[in-house]
Each structure stands twice: as C-alpha cells, then as structure tokens.
C-alpha positions in Angstrom: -4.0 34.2 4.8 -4.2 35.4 1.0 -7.2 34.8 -1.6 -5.3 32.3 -3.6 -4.1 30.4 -0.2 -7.5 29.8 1.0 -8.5 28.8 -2.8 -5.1 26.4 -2.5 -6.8 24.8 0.8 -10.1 25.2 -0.4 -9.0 22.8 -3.7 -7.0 20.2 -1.2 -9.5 19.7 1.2 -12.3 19.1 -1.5 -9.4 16.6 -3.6 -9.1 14.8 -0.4 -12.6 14.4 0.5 -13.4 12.7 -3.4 -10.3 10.6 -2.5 -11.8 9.7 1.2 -15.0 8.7 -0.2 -13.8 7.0 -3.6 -11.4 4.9 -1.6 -14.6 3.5 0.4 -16.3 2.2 -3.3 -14.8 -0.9 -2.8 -16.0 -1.5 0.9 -19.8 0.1 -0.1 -19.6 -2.3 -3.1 -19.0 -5.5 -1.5 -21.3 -4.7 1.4 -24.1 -4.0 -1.2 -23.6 -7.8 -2.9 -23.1 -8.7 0.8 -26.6 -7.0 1.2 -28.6 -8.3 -1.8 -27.1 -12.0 -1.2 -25.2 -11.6 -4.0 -21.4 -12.6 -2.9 -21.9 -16.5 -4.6 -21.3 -19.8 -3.5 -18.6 -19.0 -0.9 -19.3 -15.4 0.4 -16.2 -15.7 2.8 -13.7 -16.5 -0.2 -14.8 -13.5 -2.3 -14.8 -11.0 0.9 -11.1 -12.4 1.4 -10.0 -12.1 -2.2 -11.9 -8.6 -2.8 -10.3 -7.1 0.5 -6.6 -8.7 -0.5 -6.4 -7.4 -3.9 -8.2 -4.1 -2.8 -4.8 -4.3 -0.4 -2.4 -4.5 -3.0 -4.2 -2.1 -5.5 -3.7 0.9 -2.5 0.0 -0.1 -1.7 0.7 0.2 -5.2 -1.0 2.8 -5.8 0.9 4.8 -3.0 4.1 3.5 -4.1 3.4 5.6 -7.3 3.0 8.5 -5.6 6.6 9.5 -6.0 7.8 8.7 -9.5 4.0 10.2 -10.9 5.0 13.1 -8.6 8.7 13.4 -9.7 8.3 12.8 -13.6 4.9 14.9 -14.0 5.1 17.1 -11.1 2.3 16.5 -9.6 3.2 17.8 -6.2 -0.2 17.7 -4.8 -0.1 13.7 -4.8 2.0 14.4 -1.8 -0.7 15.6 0.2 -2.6 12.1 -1.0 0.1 9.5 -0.1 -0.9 9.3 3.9 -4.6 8.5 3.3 -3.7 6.3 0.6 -1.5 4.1 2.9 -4.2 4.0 5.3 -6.1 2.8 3.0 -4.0 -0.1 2.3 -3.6 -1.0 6.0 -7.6 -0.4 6.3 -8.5 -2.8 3.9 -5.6 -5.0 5.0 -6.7 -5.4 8.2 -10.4 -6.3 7.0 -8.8 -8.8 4.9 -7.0 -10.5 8.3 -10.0 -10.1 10.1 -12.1 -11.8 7.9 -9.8 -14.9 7.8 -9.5 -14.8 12.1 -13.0 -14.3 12.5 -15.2 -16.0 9.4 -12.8 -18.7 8.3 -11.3 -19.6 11.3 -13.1 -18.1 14.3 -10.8 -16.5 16.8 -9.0 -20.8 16.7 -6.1 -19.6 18.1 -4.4 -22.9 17.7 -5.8 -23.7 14.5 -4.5 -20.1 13.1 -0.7 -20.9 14.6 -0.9 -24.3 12.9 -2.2 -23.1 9.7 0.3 -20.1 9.6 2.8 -22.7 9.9 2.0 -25.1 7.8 0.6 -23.2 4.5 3.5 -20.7 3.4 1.2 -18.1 1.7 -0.3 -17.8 4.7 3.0 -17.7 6.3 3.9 -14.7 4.0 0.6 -13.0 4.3 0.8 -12.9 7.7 3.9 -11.6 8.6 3.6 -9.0 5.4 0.7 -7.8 7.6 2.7 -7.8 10.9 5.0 -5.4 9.3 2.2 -3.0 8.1 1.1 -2.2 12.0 4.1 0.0 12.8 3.6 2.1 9.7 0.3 2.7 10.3 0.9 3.5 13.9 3.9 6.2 13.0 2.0 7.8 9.9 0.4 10.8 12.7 2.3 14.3 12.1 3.5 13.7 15.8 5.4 10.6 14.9 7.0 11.9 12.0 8.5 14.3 13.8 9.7 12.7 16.6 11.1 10.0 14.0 12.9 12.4 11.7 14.7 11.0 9.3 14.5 7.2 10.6 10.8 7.5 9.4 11.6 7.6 5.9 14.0 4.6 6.5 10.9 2.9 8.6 8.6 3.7 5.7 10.3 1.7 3.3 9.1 -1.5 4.9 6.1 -0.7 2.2 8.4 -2.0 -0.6 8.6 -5.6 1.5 5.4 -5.8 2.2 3.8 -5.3 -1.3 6.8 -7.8 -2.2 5.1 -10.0 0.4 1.5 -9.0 -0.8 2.1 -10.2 -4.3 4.0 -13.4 -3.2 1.1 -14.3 -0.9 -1.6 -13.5 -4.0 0.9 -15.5 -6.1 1.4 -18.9 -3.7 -2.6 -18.4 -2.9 -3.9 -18.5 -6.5 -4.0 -21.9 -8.3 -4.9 -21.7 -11.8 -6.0 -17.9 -13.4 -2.4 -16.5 -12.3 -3.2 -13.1 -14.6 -3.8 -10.8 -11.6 -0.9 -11.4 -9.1 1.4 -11.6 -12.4 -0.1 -7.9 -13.1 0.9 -6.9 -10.0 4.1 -8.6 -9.7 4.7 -6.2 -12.8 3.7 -3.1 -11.9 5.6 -3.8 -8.2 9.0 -4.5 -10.6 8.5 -1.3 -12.2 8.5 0.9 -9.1 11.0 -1.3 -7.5 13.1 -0.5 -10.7 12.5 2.9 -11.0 13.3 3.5 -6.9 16.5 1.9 -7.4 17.7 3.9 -10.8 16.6 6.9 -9.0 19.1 5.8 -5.7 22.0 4.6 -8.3 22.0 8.4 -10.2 21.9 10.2 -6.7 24.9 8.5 -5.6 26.6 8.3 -9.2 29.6 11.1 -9.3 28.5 13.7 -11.3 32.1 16.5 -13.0 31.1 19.5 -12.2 33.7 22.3 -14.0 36.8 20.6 -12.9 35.2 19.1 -9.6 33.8 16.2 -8.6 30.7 15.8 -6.7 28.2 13.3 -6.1 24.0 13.3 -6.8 21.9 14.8 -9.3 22.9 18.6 -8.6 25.7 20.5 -7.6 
C-alpha cells in the first residue's frame, strides 16, 4: 500500500470516528438533563420527542447523501451513509423502546389496542417495522448476497421518513413548525430523486442515434 493510500485511510478512519462520536451528542445530551433532573414536567414525553426527531434528522440526513455527493462531489459521503442509517434505526429503536417500556410497560394488549386505535401511532409503528430489514441487510455480507435487489430494498428509506414525518405531523397538536420543516426538506429529496430517475430514462440524440440516460 502507497504513502498517499495509507494517508487516504488514515483521513477516513479519523472522518468516521468524529462522525461515530458526534452522532452520540444527542444520546450523551439527553442522558446528562436525564442526569441532572433536568428533562421537565414529563421526562418520558421529552425522551420520546428528542429520540423521534433525532430519528428523522439522521434519515434525512442520509437521504442527502447522494444529491450532496452527486452535485458537489463529495464522494467521501459515501463511505458515511451506512453509519448514518444506523444511526437513524439506533435512535429509532430508543424511541420505540421508550414508548413499550416507560409509557406503556411491556402492556402487550394495551400497545395492540392503542396501535389500533391512534393512527400516528399506527404510522409510527409500522414506519418502524419497515426499518428492521434495512438495518439487518446493511453488513458487507448482505449486500453482496443481495446484489442489486439491495438497492431496490434500500429504498424503503424514502417510505419510512414519509411515514416518519406523517407520524411527527398527526402527533403534534399546535407548534406544527418542525414536522412542516421536515415535510419540506423530505419533498426536496423526494423531488430531486425523481428528476434525477425521469433524465436517466429521458431519450437523449446522440449524432444521428438514439439512446436513452444521461450518457452515451
């Protein structure tokens, strides 16, 4: 291995490890107010709402991944976009388990009837459902054994922040600012993954020829 590879790795493995650890702010910052007493009136409710939005802030951030990487270059994003989804699922998961365990205390009855009967719970809960197998196949072992179908499996990550922002959206009953911010930044990814697709697929006259995509 060359000099300038092992300064490459050397510069990937140090980017990831400020990512690891600034990805765990959030977590270390509500188990310090959790620490000093300092998480209010209803500690459960702000646990819930700090681990849901922490949820949608890493799914959207890893959404971004491609059209940062495609209209700056950033090609090292790439290398981020794993972690960053685990993130997402990570913080998703403490979200669920905070409402199985501290709101409703492993009520297995009382979960299926409230899944049923409030809809953003309804939505929440299957959005979270769908976020198990993408966790599960995101190992370098699955992806290959998955090919191409892991791309198409990946996408789920599009419904699921749909679901995210819905679920924020039916949740939240007055200050509406946040899941509307989301709901905006979701559209613009949304929009820019579909204008992307529609000029792949767009016939393109190439001296004399047709052909179809952005290149020959």
């Amino acid at each position: 291995m060359s000099s300038e590879s092992k300064t490459k790795n050397l510069k990937l493995t140090t980017l990831k490890g400020l990512v690891f650890i600034s990805c765990l702010v959030p977590l270390g910052m509500l188990a310090w107010d959790g620490y000093t007493d300092n998480l209010g009136a209803n500690p459960i409710e702000v646990i819930t709402r700090s681990t849901g939005s922490w949820t949608l802030i890493f799914l959207l951030i890893t959404l971004g991944v491609t059209p940062l990487r495609r209209i700056f270059g950033w090609q090292w994003l790439i290398k981020l976009r794993r972690m960053l989804g685990l993130y997402a699922f990570f913080y998703a998961s403490l979200h669920f388990t905070t409402y199985i365990w501290l709101d409703q205390f492993f009520d297995l009855a009382e979960i299926i009837k409230d899944v049923a009967k409030r809809p953003f719970i309804t939505v929440g809960f299957f959005s979270f459902t769908l976020t198990l197998p993408l966790a599960f196949t995101s190992t370098n072992s699955m992806i290959r054994q998955l090919g191409k179908r892991w791309q198409q499996l990946h996408r789920l990550a599009y419904v699921i922040a749909i679901g995210g922002v819905v679920h924020f959206l039916w949740l939240v009953k007055a200050d509406r600012r946040n899941p509307f911010i989301y709901g905006a930044i979701l559209a613009v990814l949304l929009g820019y993954r579909l204008l992307t697709k529609r000029l792949q697929r767009r016939p393109i006259v190439v001296v004399g020829r047709t052909s179809s995509g952005l290149s020959p």
